[in-house]
N, CA and C of each residue as an Amber inpcrd file, in Angstrom:
protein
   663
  20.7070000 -10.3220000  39.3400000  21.9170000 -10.0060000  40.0980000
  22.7410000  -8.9570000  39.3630000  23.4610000  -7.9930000  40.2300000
  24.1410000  -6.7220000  39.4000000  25.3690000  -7.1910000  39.4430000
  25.9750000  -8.3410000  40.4670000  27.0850000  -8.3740000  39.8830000
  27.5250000 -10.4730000  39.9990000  28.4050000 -10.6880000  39.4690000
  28.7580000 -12.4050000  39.3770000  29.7770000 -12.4380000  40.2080000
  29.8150000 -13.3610000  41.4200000  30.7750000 -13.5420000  42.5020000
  31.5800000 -14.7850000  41.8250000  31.4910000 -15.4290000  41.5430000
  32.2610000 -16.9140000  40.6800000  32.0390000 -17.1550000  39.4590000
  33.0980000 -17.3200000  38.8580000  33.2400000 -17.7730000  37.7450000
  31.6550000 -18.8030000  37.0470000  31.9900000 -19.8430000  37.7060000
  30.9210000 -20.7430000  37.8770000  29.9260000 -20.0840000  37.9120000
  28.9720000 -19.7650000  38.7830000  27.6870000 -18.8040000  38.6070000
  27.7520000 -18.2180000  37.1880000  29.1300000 -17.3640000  36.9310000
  28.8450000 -16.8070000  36.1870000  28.4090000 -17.6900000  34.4980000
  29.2330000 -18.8840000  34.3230000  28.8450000 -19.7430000  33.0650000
  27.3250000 -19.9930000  33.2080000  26.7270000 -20.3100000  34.7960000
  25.4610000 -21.2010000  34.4040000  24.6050000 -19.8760000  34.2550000
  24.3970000 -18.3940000  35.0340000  23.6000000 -17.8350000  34.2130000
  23.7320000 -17.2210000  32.8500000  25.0140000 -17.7230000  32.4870000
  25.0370000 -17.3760000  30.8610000  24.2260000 -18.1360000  30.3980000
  24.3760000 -19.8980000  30.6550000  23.4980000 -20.6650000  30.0770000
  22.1320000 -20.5220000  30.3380000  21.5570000 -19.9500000  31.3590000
  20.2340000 -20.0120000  31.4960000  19.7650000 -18.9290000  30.9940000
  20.3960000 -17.8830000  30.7020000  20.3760000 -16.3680000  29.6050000
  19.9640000 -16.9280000  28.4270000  20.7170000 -17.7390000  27.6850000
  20.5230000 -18.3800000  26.7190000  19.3650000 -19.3420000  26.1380000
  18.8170000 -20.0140000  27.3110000  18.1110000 -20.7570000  27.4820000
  16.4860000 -19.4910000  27.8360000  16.7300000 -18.7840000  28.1310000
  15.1960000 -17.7630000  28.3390000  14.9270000 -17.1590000  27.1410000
  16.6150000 -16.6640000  26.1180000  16.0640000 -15.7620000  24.9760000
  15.7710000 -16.6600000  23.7460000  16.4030000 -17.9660000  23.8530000
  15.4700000 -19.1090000  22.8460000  14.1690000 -19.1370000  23.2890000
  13.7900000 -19.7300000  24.7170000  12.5720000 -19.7260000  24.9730000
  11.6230000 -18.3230000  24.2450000  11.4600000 -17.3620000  24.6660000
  11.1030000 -15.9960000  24.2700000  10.7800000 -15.9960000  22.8340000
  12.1280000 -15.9830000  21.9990000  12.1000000 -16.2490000  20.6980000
  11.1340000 -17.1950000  20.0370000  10.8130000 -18.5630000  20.9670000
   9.8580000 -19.5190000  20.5120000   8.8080000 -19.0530000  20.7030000
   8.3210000 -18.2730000  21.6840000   7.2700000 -18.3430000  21.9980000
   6.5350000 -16.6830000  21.1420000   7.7410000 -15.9250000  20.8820000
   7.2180000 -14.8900000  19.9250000   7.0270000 -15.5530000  18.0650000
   7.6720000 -16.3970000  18.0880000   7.4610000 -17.0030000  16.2700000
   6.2540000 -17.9330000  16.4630000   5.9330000 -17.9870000  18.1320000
   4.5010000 -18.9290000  17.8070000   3.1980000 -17.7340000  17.9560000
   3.6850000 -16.7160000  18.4120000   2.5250000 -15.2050000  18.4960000
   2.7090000 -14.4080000  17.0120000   3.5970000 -15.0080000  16.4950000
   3.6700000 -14.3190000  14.9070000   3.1660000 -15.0990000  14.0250000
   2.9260000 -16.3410000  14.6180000   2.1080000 -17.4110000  13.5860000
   0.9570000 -17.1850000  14.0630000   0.3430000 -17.3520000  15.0410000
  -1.0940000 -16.8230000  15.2620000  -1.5530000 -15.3040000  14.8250000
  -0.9130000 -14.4370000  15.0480000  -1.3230000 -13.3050000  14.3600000
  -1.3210000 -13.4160000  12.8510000  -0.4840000 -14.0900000  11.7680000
  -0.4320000 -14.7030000   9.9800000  -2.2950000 -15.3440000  10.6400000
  -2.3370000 -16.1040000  11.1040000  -3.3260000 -17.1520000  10.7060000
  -4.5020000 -16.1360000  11.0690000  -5.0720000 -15.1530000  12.6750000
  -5.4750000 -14.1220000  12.6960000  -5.8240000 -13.4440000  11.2580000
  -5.3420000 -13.2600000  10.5760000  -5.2690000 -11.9190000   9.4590000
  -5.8260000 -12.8360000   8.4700000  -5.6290000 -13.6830000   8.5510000
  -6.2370000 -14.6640000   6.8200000  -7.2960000 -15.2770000   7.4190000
  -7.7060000 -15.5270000   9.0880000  -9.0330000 -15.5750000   9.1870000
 -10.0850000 -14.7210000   9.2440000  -9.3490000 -13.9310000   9.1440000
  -9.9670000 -12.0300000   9.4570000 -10.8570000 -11.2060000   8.2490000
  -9.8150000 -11.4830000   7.1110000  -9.5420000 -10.9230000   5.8060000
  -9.3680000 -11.5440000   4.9840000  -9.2980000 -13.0260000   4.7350000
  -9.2520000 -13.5430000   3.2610000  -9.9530000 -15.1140000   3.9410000
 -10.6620000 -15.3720000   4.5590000 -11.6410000 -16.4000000   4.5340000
 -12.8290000 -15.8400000   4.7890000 -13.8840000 -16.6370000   3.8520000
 -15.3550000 -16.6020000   3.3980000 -15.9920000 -16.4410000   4.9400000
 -17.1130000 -15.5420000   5.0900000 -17.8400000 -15.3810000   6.0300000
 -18.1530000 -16.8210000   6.3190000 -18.9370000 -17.8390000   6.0260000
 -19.5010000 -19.4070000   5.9390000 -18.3250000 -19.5290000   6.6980000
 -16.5790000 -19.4640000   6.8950000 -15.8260000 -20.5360000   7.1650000
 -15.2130000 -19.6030000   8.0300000 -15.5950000 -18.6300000   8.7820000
 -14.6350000 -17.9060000   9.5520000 -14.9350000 -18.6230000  11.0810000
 -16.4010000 -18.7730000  11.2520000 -16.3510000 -19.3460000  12.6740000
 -15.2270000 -20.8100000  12.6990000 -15.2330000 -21.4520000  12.0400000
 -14.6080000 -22.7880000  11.8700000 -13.0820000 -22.3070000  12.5080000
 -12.8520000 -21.3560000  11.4660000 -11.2820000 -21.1910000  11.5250000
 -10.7100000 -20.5740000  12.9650000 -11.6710000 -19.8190000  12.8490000
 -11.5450000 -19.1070000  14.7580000 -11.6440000 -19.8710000  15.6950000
 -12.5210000 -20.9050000  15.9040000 -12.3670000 -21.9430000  16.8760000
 -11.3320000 -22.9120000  16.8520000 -10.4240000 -23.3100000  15.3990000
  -9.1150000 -23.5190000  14.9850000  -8.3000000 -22.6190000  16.1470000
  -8.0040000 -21.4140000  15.4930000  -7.5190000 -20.9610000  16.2650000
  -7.3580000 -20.7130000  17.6520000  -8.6820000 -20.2840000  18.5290000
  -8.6210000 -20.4760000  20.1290000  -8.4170000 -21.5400000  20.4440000
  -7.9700000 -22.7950000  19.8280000  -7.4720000 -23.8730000  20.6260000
  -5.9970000 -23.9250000  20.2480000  -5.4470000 -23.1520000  18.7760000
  -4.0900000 -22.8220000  19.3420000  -3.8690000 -21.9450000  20.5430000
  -4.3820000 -21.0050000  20.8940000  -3.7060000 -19.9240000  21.3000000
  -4.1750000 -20.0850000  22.3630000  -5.2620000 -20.9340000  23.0050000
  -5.5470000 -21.1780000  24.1270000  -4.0790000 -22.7480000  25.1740000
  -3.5810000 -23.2850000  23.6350000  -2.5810000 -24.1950000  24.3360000
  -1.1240000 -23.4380000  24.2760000  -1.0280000 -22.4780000  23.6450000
   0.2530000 -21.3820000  23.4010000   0.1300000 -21.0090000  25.1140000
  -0.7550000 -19.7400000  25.6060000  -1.1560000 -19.5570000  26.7630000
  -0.7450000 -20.7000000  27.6940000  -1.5570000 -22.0060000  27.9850000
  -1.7140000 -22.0080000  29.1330000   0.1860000 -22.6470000  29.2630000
   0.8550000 -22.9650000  27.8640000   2.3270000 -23.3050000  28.1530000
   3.1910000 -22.4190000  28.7550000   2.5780000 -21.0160000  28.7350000
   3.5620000 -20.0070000  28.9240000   2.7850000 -18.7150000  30.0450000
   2.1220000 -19.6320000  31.0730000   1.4770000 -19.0670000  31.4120000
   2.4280000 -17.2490000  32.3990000   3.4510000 -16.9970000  32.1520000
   3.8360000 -16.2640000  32.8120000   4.4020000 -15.1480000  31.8940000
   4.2460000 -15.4870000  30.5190000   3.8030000 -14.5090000  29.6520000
   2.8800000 -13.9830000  29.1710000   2.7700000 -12.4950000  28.9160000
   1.8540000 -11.8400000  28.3290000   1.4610000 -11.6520000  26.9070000
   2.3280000 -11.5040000  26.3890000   2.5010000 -11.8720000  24.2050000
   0.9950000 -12.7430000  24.1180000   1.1040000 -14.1910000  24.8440000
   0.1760000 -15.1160000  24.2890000  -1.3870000 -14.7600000  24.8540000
  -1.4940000 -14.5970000  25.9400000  -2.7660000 -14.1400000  26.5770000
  -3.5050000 -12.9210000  25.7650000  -2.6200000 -12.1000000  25.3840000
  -3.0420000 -11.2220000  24.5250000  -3.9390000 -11.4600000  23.2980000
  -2.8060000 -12.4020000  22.4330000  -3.4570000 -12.9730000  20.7540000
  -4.4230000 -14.1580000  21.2960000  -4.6770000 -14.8860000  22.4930000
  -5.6730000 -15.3300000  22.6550000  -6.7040000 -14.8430000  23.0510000
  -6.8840000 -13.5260000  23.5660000  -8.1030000 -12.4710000  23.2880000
  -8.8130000 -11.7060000  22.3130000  -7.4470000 -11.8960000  21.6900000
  -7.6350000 -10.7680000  20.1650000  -8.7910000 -12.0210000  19.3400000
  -7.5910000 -13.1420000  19.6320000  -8.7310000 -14.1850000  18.6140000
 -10.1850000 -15.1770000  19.3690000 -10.2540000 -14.9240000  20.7080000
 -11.4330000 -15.5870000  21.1540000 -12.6540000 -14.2000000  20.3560000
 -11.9610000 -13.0180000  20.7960000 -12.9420000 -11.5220000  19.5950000
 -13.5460000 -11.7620000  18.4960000 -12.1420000 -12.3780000  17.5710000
 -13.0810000 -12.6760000  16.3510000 -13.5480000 -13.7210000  16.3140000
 -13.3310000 -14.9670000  16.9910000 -14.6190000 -15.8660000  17.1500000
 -15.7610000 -15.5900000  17.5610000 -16.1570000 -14.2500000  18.3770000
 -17.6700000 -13.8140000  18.9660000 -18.0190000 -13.1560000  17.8220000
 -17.4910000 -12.5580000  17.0550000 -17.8820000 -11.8450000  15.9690000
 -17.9550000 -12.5180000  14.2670000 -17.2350000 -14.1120000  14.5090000
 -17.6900000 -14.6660000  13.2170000 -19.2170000 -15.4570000  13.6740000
 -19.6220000 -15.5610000  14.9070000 -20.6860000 -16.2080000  15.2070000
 -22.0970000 -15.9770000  14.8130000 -23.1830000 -16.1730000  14.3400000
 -24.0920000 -15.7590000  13.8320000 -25.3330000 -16.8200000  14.3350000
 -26.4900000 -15.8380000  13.8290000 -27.5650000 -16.5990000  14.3730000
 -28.4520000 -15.8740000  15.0920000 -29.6440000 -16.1690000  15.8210000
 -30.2150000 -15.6970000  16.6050000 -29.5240000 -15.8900000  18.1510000
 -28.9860000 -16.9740000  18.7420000 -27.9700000 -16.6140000  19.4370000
 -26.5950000 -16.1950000  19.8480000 -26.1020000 -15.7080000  18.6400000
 -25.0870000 -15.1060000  18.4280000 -24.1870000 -14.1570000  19.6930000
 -25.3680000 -13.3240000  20.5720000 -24.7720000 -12.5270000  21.0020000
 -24.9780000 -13.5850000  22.3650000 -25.7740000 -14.7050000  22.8940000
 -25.6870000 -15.5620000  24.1650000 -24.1650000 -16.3150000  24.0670000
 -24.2130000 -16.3050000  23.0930000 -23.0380000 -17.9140000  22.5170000
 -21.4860000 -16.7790000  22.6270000 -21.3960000 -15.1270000  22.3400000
 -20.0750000 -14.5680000  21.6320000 -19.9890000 -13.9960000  23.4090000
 -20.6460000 -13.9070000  24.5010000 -20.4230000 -13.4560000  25.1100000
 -19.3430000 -13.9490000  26.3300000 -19.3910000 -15.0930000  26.3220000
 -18.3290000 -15.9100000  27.4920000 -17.2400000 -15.5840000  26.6780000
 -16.8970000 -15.8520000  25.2770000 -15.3610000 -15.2970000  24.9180000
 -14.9540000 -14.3040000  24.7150000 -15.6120000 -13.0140000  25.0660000
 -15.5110000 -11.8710000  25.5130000 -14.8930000 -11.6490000  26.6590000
 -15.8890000 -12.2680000  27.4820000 -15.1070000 -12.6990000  28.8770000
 -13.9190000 -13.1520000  29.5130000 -14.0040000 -14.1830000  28.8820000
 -12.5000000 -14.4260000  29.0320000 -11.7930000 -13.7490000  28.7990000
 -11.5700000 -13.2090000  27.2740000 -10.5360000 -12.1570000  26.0760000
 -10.2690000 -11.2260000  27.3850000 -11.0580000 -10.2960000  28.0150000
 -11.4020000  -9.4070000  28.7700000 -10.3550000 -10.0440000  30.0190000
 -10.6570000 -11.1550000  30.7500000 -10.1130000 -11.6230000  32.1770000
  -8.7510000 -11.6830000  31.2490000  -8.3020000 -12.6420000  30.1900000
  -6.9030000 -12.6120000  29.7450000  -6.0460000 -11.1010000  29.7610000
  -6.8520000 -10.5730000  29.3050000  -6.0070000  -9.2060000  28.8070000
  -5.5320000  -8.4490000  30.4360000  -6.6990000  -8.2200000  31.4090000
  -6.4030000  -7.9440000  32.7060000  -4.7890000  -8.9500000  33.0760000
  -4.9600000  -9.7980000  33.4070000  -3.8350000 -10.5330000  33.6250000
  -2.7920000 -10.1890000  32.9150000  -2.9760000 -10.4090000  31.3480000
  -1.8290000  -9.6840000  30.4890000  -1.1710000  -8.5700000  31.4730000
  -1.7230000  -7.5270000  31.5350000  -1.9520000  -6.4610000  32.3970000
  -0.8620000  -6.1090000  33.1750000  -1.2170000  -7.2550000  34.4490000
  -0.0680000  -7.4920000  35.3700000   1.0620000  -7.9220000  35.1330000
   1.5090000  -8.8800000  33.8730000   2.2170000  -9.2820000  33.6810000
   3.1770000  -8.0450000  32.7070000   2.8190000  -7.5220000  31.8720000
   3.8420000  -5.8000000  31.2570000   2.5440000  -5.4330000  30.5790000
   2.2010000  -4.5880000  31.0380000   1.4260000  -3.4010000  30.2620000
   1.1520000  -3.0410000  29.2210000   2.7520000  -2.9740000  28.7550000
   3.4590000  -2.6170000  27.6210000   3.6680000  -3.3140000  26.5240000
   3.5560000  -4.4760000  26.2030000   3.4310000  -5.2040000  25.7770000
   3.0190000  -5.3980000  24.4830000   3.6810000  -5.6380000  23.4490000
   3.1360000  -5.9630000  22.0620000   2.8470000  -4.5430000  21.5470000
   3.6860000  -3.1890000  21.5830000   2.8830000  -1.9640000  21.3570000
   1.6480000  -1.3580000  22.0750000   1.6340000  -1.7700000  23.2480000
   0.2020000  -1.2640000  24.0740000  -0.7040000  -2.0440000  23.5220000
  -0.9850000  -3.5940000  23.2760000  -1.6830000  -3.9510000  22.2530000
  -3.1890000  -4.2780000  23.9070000  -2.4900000  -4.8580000  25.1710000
  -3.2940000  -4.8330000  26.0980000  -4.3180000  -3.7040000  26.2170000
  -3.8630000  -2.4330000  25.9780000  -5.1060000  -1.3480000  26.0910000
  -5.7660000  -1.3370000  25.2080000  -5.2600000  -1.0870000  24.1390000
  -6.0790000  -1.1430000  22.3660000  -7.1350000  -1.9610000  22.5810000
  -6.7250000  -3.5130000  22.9380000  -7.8390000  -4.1930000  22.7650000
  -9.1490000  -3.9960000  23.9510000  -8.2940000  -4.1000000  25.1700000
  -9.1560000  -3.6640000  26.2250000 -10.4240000  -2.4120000  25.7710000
  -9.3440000  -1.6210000  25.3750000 -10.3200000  -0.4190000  24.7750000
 -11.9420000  -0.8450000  24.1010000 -11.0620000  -1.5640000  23.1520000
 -11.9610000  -2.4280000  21.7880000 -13.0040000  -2.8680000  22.3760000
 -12.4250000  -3.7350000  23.2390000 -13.6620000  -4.5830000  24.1690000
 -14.3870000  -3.9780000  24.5440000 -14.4020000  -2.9580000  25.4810000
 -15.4920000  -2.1280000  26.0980000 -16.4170000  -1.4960000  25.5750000
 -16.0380000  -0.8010000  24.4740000 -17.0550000   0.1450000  23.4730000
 -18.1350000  -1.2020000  22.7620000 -17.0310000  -2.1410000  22.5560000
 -18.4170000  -2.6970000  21.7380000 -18.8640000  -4.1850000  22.0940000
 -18.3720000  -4.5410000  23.4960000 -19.7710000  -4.9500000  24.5060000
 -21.0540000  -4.3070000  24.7900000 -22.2800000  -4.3820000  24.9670000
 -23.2020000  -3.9800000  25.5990000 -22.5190000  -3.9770000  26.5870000
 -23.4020000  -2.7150000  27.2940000 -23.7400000  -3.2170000  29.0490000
 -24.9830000  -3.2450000  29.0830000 -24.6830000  -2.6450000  30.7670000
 -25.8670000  -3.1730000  31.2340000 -26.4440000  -4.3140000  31.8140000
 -27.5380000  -5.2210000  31.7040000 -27.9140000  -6.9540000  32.0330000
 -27.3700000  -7.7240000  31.2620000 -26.3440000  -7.1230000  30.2070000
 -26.1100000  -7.8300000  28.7190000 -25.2530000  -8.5260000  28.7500000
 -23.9410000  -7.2950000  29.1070000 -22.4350000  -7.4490000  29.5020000
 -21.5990000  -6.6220000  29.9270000 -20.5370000  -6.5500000  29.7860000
 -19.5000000  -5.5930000  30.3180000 -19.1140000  -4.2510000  29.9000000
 -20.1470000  -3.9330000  28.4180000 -19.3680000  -2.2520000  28.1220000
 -19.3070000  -1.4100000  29.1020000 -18.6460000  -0.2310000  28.5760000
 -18.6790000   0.3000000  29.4700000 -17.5280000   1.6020000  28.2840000
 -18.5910000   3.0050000  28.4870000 -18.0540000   4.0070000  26.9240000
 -16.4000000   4.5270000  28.0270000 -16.6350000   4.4830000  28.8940000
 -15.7230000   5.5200000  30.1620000 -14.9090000   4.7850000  30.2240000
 -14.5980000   3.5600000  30.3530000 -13.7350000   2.3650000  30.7210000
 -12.6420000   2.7780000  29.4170000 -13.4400000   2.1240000  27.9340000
 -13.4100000   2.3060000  26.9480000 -12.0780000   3.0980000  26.1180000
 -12.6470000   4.1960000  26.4600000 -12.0510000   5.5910000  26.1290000
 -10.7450000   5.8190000  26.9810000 -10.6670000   5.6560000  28.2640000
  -9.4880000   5.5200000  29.0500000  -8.7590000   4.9230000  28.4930000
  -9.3170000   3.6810000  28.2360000  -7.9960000   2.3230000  27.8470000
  -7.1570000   3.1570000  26.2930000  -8.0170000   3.4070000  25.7150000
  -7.9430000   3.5300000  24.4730000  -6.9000000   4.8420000  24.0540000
  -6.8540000   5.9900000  24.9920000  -6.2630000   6.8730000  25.6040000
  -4.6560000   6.1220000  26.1610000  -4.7900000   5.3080000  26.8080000
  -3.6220000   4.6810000  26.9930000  -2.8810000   4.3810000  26.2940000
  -3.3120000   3.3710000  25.4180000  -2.8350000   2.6640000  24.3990000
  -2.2560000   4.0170000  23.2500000  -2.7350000   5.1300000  23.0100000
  -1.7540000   6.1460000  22.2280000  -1.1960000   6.8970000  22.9390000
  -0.7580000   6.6360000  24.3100000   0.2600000   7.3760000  24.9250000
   0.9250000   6.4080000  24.7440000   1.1140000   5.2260000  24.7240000
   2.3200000   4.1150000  24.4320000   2.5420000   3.8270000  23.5410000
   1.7100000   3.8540000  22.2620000   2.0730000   3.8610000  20.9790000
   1.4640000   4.7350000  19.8850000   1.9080000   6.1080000  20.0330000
   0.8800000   7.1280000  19.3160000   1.2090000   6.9740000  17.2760000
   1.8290000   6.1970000  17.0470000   1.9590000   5.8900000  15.2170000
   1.4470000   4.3030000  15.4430000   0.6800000   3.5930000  16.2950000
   0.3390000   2.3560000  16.4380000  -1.0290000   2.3490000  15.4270000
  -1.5390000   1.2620000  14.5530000  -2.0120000   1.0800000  13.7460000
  -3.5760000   0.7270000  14.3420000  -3.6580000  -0.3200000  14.6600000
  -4.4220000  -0.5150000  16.0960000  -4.5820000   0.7660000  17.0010000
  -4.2430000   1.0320000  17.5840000  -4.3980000   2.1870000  18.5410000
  -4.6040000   3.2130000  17.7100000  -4.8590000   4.2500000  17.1630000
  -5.2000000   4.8390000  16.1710000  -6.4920000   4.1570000  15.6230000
  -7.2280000   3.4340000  14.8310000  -7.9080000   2.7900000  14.2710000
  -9.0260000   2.7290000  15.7890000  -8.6310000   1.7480000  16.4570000
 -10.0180000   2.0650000  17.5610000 -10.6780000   2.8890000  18.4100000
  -9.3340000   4.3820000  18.3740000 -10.0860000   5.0610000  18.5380000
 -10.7670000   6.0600000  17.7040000 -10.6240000   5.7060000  16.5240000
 -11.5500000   6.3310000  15.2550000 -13.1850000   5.9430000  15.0400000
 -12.3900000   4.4730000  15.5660000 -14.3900000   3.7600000  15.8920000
 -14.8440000   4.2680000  16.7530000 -14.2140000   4.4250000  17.7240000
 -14.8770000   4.3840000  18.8720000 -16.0830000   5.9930000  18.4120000
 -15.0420000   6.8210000  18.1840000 -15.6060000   8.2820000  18.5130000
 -16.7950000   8.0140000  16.9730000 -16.6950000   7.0000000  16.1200000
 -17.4680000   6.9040000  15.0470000 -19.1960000   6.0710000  15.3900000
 -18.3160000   5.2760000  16.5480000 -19.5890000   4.8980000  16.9300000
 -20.4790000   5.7920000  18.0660000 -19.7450000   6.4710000  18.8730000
 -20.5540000   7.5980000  19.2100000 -21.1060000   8.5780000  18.5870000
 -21.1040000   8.3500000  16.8230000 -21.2490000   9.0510000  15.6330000
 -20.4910000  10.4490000  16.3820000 -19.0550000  10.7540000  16.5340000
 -18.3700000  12.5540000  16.6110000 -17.6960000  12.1540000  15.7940000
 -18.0760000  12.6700000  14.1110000 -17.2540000  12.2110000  13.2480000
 -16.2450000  13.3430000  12.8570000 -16.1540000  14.3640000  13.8120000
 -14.9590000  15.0660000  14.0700000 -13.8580000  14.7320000  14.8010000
 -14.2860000  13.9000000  15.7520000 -12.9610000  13.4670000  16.3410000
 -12.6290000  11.8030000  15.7350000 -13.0730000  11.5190000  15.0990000
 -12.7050000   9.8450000  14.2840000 -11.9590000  10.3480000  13.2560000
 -11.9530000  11.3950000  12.4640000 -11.4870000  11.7830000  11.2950000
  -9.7170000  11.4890000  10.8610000  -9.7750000  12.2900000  12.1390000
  -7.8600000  12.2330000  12.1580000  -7.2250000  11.1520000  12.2300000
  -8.0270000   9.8660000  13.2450000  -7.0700000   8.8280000  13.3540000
  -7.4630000   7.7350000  11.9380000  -8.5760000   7.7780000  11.8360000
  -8.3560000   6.8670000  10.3640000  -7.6660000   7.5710000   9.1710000
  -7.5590000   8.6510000   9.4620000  -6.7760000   9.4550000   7.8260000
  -4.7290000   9.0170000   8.6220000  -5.0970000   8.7510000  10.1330000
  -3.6240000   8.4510000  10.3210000  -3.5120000   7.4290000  10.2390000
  -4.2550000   6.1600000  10.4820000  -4.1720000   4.5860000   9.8320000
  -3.2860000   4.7830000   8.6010000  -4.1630000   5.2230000   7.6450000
  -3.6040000   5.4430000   5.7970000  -2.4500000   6.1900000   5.8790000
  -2.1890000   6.8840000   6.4310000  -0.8870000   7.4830000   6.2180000
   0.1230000   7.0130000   6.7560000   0.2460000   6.1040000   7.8590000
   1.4610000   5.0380000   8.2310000   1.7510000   4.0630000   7.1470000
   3.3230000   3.6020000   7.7900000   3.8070000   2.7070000   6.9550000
   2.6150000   1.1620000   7.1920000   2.9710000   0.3290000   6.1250000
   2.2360000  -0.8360000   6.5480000   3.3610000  -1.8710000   7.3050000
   2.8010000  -2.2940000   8.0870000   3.4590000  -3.0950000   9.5670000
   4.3700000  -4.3990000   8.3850000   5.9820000  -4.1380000   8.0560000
   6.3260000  -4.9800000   7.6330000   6.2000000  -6.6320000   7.5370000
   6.1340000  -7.0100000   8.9380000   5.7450000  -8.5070000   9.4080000
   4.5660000  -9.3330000   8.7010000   3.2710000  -7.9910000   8.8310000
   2.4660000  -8.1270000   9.0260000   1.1090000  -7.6900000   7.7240000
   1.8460000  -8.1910000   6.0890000   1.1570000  -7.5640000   5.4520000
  -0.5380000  -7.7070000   4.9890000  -0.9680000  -8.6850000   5.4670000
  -2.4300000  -9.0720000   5.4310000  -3.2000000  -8.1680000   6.5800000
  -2.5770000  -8.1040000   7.0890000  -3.0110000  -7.4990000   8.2840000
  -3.3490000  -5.8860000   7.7700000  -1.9290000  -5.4960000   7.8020000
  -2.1880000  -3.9920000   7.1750000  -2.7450000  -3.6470000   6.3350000
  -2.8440000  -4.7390000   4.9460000  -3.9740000  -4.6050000   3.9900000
  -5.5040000  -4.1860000   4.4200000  -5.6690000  -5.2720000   5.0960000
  -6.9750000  -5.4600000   5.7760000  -7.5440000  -4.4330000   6.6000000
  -6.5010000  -4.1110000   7.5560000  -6.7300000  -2.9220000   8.5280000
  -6.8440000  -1.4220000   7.4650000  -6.1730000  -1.1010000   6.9650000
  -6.2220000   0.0080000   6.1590000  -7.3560000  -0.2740000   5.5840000
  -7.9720000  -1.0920000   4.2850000  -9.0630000  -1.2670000   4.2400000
 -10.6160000  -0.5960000   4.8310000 -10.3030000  -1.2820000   6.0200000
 -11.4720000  -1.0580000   6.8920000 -11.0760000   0.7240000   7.0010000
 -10.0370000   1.0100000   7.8020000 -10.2190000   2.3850000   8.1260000
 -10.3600000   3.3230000   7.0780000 -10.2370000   2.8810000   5.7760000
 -10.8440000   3.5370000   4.3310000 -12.6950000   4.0190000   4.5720000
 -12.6880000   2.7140000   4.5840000 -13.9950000   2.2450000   4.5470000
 -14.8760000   3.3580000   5.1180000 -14.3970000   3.4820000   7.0690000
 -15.1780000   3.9480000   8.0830000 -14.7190000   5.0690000   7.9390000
 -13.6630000   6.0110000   7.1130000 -13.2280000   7.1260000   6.6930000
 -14.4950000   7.8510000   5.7980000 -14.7480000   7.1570000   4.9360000
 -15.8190000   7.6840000   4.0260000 -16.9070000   7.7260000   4.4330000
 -17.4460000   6.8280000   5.3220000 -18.4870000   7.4590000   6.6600000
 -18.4840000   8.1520000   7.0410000 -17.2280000   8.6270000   7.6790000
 -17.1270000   9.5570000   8.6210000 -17.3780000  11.1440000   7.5530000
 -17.0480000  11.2290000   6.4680000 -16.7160000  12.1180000   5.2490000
 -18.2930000  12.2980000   4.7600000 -18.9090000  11.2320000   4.3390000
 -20.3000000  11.3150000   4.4010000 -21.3370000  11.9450000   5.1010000
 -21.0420000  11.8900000   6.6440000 -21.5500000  12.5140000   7.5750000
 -21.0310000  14.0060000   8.0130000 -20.0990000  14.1950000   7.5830000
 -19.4200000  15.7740000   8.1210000 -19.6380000  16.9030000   7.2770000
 -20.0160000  17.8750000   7.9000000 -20.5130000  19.3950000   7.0530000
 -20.1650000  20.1370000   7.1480000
């Protein structure tokens, strides 16, 4: 409403103002605890104990979600982390067993979608992005390089110093081995600040884009 006709009205949507930005607030210190626990299952637990911890996790972030189902924040970090549960999975069926939580991650993030776009730093495209390049397609699953690259494109028009966004699309163009166009965004990973909140994370992430930097450096003439 643009404007308050009574007094009255006007106290109770103060109170219910009040009552949405606690809510909000709760429900972002419970997406900032899943992203802490994210990063130390990511980056400082033993390969042997990462599936454990990830399935820990998708049953937080799968009961975060379905409480708040009309937010996007949670649907999000429950994609990010059903991801690294397909990817701590191992075995000879590894890729039968990582593929339904792909799926989902994938249907969550769409929904995210509808719900703000925008969301978490463009974190909906980044990952979307993520997802696509490194699904198979085909009879397999859902990649898809065109999908991919769009999303991923998105995600640094909404957040072009984003840490994430930057970083996947360094893979991406790394895994199409054009280690001319990966170059710039992992040398721009390292050169951002590290995400105050978030220092395991940024450790970790910088890390890696070190890592796939000197690949990329290896390969270029």
């Amino acid at each position: 409403m643009k404007k308050v006709l009574m007094n009255l009205f006007a106290g109770l949507f103060a109170a219910i103002s009040m009552v949405s930005v606690a809510s909000a607030d709760a429900v972002m210190d419970s997406v900032s605890a899943l992203q802490h626990d994210w990063a130390v299952a990511n980056y400082q637990t033993p390969d042997k104990d990462k599936e454990a911890a990830f399935r820990a996790l998708v049953a937080k972030s799968e009961a975060l979600t379905k409480a708040n189902p009309n937010r996007a924040e949670p649907k999000v970090w429950e994609a990010i982390i059903r991801a690294g549960l397909a990817g701590a999975m191992g075995g000879l069926s590894s890729l039968f067993n990582a593929m339904p939580e792909m799926e989902i991650g994938r249907d969550l993030l769409l929904e995210a979608e509808k719900i703000d776009a925008k969301t978490l730093n463009g974190s909906v495209y980044t990952t979307l992005g993520s997802f696509y390049y490194m699904v198979p397609g085909g009879f397999i699953g859902f990649g898809d390089k065109d999908k991919a690259l769009a999303y991923l494109k998105k995600a640094l028009e909404l957040a072009p110093d984003d840490m994430d966004a930057n970083y996947f699309m360094g893979d991406f163009w790394l895994e199409k081995k054009n280690y001319k166009e990966a170059k710039p965004y992992f040398e721009k990973v390292l050169a951002l600040a590290d995400v105050a909140s978030r220092p395991i994370y940024s450790k970790g992430r910088k890390a890696e884009a070190e890592a796939k930097l000197a690949k990329v450096k290896k390969n270029t003439f």
